[in-house]
C-alpha positions as CSV (number, residue, x, y, z in Angstrom):
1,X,3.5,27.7,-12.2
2,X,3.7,24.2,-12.2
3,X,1.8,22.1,-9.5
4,X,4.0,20.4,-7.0
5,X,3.1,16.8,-5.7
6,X,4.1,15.6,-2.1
7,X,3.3,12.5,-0.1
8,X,0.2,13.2,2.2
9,X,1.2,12.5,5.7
10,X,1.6,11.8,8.5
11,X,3.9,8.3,7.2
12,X,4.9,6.9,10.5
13,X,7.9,5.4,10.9
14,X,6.4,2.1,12.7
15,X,5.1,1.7,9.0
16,X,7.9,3.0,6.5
17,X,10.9,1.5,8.3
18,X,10.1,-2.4,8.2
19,X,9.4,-1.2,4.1
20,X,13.0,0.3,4.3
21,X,14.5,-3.1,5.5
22,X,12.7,-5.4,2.7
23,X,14.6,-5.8,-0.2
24,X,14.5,-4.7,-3.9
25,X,12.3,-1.8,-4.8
26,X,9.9,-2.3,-1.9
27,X,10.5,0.7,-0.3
28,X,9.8,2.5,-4.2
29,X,6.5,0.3,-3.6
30,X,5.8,1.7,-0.4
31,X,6.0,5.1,-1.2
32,X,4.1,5.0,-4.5
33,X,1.4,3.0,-2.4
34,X,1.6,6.0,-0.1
35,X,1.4,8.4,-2.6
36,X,-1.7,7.2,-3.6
37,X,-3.4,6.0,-0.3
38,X,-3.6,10.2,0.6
39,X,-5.0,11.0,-2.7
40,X,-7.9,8.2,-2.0
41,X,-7.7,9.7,1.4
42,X,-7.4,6.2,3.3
43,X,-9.6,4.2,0.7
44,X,-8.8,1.4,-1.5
45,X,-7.3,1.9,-4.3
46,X,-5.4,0.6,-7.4
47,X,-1.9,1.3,-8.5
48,X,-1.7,3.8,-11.5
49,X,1.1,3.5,-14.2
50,X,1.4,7.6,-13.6
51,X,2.6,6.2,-9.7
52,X,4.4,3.2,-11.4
53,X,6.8,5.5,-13.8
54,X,7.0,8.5,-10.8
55,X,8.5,5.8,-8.6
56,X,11.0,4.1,-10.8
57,X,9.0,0.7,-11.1
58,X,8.7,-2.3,-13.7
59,X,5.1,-4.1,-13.4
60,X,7.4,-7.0,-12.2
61,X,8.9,-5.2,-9.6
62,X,5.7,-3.2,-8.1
63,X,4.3,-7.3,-8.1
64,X,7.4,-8.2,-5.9
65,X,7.3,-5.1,-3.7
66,X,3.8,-5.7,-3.2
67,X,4.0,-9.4,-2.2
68,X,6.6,-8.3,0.5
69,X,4.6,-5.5,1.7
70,X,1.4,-7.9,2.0
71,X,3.6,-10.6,3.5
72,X,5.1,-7.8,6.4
73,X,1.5,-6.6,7.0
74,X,1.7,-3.3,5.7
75,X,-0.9,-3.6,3.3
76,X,-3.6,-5.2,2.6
77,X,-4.5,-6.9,-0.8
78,X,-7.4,-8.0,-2.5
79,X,-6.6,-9.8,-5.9
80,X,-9.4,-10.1,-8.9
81,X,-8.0,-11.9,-12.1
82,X,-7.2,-9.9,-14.9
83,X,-7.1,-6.7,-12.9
84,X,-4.5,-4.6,-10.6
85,X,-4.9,-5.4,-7.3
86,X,-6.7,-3.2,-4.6
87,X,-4.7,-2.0,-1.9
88,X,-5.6,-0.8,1.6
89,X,-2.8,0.5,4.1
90,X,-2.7,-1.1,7.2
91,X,-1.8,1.0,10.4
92,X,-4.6,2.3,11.4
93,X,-6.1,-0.6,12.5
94,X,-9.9,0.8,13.3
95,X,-9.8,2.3,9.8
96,X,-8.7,-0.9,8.5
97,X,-11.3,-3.7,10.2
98,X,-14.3,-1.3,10.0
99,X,-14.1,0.2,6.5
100,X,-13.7,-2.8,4.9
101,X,-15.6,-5.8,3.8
102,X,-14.4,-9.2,5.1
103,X,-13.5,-10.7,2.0
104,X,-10.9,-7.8,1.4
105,X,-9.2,-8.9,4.5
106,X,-6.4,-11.0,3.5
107,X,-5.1,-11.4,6.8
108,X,-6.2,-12.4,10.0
109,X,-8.1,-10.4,12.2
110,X,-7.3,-11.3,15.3
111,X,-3.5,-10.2,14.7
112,X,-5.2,-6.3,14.7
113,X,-7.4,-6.7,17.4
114,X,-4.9,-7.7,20.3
């Protein structure tokens, strides 16, 4: 029997929508990033080429997706050079500014804490 993969919910819809409405493959980026945030079960994490291929994206394309993600504040990004990014999904806001060191905040904090 083979093993059968799924997205680990729950994916709210405040979060996938706005994905939905940005253009190109973000919404391929999203999911993949979704993908992977339940099998890191809400930690940080790095985007695997396994993810990449399963989701239909170039390295140029997960890049774009993930700028527009980070840009509508659906993820959050922290960049080292000459490695893939970590990723943290932001929606759970408590999860997000208490799990996390402040230098892995790439965006403000006071827009979550309003």
């Amino acid at each position: 029997a083979s093993k059968k993969h799924f997205i680990k919910g729950p994916v709210y819809l405040d979060w996938i929508s706005p994905a939905a409405q940005l253009s190109g493959k973000a919404i391929n980026v999203a999911l993949a990033i979704h993908w992977l945030h339940g099998m890191n079960q809400g930690k940080p994490f790095k985007i695997t080429q396994n993810a990449l291929t399963r989701f239909n994206l170039s390295n140029d394309a997960y890049l774009d997706g993930l700028r527009k993600l980070e840009k509508a504040y659906l993820v959050s990004v922290l960049r080292k050079p000459g490695q893939r990014a970590w990723i943290t999904v932001i929606g759970n806001t408590h999860h997000l500014l208490h799990n996390c060191r402040d230098d892995e905040l790439r965006v403000n904090k006071d827009t979550y804490t309003k």
